[in-house]
Structures are given as C-alpha cells and as structure tokens.
C-alpha positions as CSV (number, residue, x, y, z in Angstrom):
1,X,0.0,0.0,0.0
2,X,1.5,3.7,-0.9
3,X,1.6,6.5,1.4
4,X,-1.2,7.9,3.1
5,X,-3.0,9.3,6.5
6,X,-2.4,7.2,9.3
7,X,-3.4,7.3,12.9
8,X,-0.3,8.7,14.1
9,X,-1.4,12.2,14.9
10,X,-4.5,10.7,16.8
11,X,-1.7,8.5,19.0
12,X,0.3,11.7,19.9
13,X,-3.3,13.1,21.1
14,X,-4.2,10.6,23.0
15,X,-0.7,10.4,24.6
16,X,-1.4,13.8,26.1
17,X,-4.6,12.4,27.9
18,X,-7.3,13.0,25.1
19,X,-9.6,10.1,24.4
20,X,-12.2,11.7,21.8
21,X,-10.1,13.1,18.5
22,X,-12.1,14.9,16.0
23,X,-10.8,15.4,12.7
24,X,-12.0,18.4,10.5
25,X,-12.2,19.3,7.1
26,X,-14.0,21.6,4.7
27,X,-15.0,21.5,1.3
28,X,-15.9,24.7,-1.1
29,X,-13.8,27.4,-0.7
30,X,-13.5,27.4,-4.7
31,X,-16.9,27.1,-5.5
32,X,-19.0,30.4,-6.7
33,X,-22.6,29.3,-5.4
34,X,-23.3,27.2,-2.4
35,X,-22.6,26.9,1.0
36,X,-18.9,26.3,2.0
37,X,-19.6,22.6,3.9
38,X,-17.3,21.0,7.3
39,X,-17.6,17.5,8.8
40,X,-16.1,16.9,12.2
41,X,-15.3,12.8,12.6
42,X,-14.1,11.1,16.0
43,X,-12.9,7.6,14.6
44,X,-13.4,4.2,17.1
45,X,-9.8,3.3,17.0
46,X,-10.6,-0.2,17.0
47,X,-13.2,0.0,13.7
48,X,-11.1,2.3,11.1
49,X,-13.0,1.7,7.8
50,X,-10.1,0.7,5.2
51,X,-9.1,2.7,2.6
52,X,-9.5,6.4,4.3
53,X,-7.7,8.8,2.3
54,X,-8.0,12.6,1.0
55,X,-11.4,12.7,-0.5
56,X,-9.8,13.9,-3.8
57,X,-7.7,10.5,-3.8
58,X,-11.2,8.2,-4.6
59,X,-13.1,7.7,-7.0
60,X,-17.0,8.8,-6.7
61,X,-18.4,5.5,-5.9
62,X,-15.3,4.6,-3.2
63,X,-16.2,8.0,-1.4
64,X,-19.7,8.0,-1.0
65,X,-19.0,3.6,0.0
66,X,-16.7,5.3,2.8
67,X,-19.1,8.1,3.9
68,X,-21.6,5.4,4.3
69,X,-19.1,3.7,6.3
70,X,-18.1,6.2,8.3
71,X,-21.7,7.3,9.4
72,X,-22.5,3.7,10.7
73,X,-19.1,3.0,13.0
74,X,-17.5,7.0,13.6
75,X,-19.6,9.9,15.6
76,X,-19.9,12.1,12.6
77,X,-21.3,15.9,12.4
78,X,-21.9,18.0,9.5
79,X,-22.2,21.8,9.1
80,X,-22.3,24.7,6.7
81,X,-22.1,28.4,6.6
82,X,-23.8,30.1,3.7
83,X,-23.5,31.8,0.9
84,X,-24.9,35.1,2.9
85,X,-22.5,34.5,5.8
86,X,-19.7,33.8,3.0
87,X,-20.4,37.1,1.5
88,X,-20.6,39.1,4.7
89,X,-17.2,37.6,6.4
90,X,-14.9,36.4,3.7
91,X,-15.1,32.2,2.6
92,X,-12.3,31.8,4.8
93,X,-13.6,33.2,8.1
94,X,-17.2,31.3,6.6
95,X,-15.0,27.9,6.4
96,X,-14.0,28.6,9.8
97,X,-17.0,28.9,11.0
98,X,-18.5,25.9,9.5
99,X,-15.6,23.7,11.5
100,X,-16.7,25.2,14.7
101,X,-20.4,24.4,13.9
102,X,-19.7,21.2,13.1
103,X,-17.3,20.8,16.1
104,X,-20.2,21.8,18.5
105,X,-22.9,19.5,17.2
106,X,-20.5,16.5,18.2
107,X,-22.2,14.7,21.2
108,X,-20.2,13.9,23.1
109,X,-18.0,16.9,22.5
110,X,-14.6,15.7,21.3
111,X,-11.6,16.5,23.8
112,X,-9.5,17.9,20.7
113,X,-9.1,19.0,16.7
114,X,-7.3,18.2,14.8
115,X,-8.3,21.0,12.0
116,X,-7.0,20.7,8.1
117,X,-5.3,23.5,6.9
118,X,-2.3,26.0,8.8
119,X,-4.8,27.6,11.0
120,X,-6.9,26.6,13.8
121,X,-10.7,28.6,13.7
122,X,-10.9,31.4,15.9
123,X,-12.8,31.1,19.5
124,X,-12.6,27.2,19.6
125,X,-14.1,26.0,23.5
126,X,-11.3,22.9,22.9
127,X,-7.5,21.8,22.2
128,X,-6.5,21.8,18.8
129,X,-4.1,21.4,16.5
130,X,-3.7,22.7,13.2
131,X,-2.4,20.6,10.4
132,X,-1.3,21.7,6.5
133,X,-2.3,19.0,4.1
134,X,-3.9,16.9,7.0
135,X,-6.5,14.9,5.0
136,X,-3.2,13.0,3.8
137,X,-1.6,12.9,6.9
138,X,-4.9,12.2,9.5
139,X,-6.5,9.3,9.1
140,X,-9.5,11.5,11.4
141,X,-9.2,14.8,8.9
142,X,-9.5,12.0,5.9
143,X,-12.5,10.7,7.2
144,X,-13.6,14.5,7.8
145,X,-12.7,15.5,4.4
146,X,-15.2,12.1,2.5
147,X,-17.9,13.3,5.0
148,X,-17.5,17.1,3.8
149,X,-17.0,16.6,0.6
150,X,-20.6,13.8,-0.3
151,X,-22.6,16.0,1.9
152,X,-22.1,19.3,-0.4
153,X,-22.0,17.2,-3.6
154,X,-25.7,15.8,-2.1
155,X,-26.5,19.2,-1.6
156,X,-25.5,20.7,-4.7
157,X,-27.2,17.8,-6.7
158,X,-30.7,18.8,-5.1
159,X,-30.0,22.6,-5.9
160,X,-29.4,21.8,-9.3
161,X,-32.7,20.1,-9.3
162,X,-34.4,23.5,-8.3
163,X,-32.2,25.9,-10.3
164,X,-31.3,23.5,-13.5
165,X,-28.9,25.3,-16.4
166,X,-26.0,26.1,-14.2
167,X,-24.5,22.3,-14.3
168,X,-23.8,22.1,-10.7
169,X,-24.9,18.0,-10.6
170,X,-21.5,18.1,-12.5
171,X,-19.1,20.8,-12.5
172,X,-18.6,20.7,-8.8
173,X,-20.0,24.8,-8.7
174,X,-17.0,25.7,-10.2
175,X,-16.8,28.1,-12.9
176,X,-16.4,26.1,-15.8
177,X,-16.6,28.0,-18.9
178,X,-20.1,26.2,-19.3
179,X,-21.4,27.4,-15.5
180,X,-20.0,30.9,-16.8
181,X,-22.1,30.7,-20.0
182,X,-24.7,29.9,-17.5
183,X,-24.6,33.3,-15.3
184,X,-24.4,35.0,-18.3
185,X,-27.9,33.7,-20.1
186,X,-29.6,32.7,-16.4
187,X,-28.4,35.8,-14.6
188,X,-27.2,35.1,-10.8
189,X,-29.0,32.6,-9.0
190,X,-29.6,33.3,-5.1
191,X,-27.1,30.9,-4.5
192,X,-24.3,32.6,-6.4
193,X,-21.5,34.0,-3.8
194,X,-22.2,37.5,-4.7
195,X,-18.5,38.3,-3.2
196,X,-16.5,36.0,-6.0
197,X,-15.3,37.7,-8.7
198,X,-17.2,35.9,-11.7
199,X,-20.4,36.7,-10.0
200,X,-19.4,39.8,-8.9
201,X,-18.5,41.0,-12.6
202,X,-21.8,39.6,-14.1
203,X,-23.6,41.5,-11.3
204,X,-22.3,44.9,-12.2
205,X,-20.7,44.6,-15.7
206,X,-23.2,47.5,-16.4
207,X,-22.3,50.1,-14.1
C-alpha cells in the first residue's frame, strides 16, 4: 500500500490524555454558489474503515461507500455556513465557522481537533491542532474530508434540481466555462456567492 494518513497524529493526542479526536475538514472554498460545507469525525480506533484517504484521492463511488461507512461506525457531524454569511465575512472566516459548527454539534463533545489547513478557527471552547495538508496525513481529517465533501455534492445535486442550467450535478460549482455561459444567459441565482469575482463582474458589468 503507498503513502497515506495514518493514525499517528490521533496517538500523539491521546498520549497527552485526550480520548475523543475529532478530525475536520472543509469542502468549497473554490466554488462560486453554495454553502462552504465542514464534517467533524471522531474515529473508534478499534473500527477504522479501510481505505480512508483525501477525498480527492477516490473515486465517486469509493467516497460516497466510505461516507456510508463512516456514518455507521465514527460519531460524525456536519455543518455549513452560507453563501450570505460567505459574502458578509470572507469564505475563509465562513470555512472557519463551519468547522466550529460542526465541532459543536458532536455529542459527546470531542476532547480535541485536529483542524486541516495551517490555522486553527478562531474562538474554539477545545484543544487543537492545526495541520497543512492533514487529510493525507490524519486518518480522522480523511474521514472529515469524505464526509465534507458527499454532503455538499448531495446538496449541490438537489440545488441543481431546483435551479437547473447552471451544471452544478456536474461541474462541482466551479466556474467552468459552461457554469459561466450559464450566469451569463440565467443571470445570478440566489445561491451565487455574490463576493467571487465571476459573479461579482456579471452583477455589475453595467455600471
């Protein structure tokens, strides 16, 4: 088997007196319409689903398998922050605040974070430990980051549903040239991030 997260991070916790490890990731920061998404995941050290990796690593069907997975043998919380909260304090400060949400609606509350990324959200009630390209080094962030990332996509598909045209079932909310061609003969949908550039232009090319 290559490289990829072990449980190594989660040992040095627990070494330090912590029993319940969270991992966290977040998905959508690129995106231009949607809600940027978190998952916090405390792992049973004794019933690790195989195959955890980044979410980016695995294919469609292996990720949603392993969300599945994780939602029957890990404590696993979801949250979001939206696109008017992304708007109002910037996507990272939004991210942010989707990892603390979804930190707080883990019950029990996990002893410590370990948070993806090189900086821990502001205001955390708990330990934590901020780690840069965790969901390849954490085992828990890699279970955070399959969570995150099949909870937007689930999310996403059902928008599309309701505002069809803008491709989001398949271009991830990006913007493709097509979702671009999109804004332009749609207009702005009420879940375009008003704040990201592409929107932003579209919104006030006339003025």
């Amino acid at each position: 088997m290559g490289v990829g997260p072990d449980f190594d991070h989660e040992r040095a916790a627990m070494a330090l007196g912590h029993v319940r490890i969270a991992g966290v990731d977040e998905v959508g920061r690129g995106p231009i319409a949607g809600p940027v998404t978190a998952a916090a995941v405390v792992l049973d050290p004794a019933r690790i689903p195989e195959g955890l990796n980044d979410s980016k690593r695995l294919s469609a069907s292996r990720r949603a398998a392993l969300a599945a997975e994780l939602r029957r043998c890990a404590q696993v919380a979801v949250a979001h922050a939206s696109v008017a909260e992304i708007d109002e304090i910037n996507i990272l400060r939004a991210a942010h605040l989707a990892m603390a949400r979804a930190l707080a609606a883990l019950d029990p509350a996990p002893e410590m974070a370990l948070i993806d990324g090189n900086m821990v959200p502001r205001g955390l009630s708990l330990a934590a430990r901020a780690i840069v390209k965790g969901d390849a080094a954490s085992l828990s962030i890699a279970a955070a980051s399959i969570v995150a990332k099949e909870a937007r996509d689930a999310l996403m598909r059902d928008l599309a549903q309701q505002f069809p045209g803008y491709g989001w079932e398949r271009n991830a909310v990006y913007p493709s040239k097509a979702h671009r061609a999109a804004l332009l003969d749609l207009g702005v949908s009420p879940h375009h991030r008003r704040s990201f550039r592409p929107v932003h232009n579209i919104l006030y090319q006339e003025k």
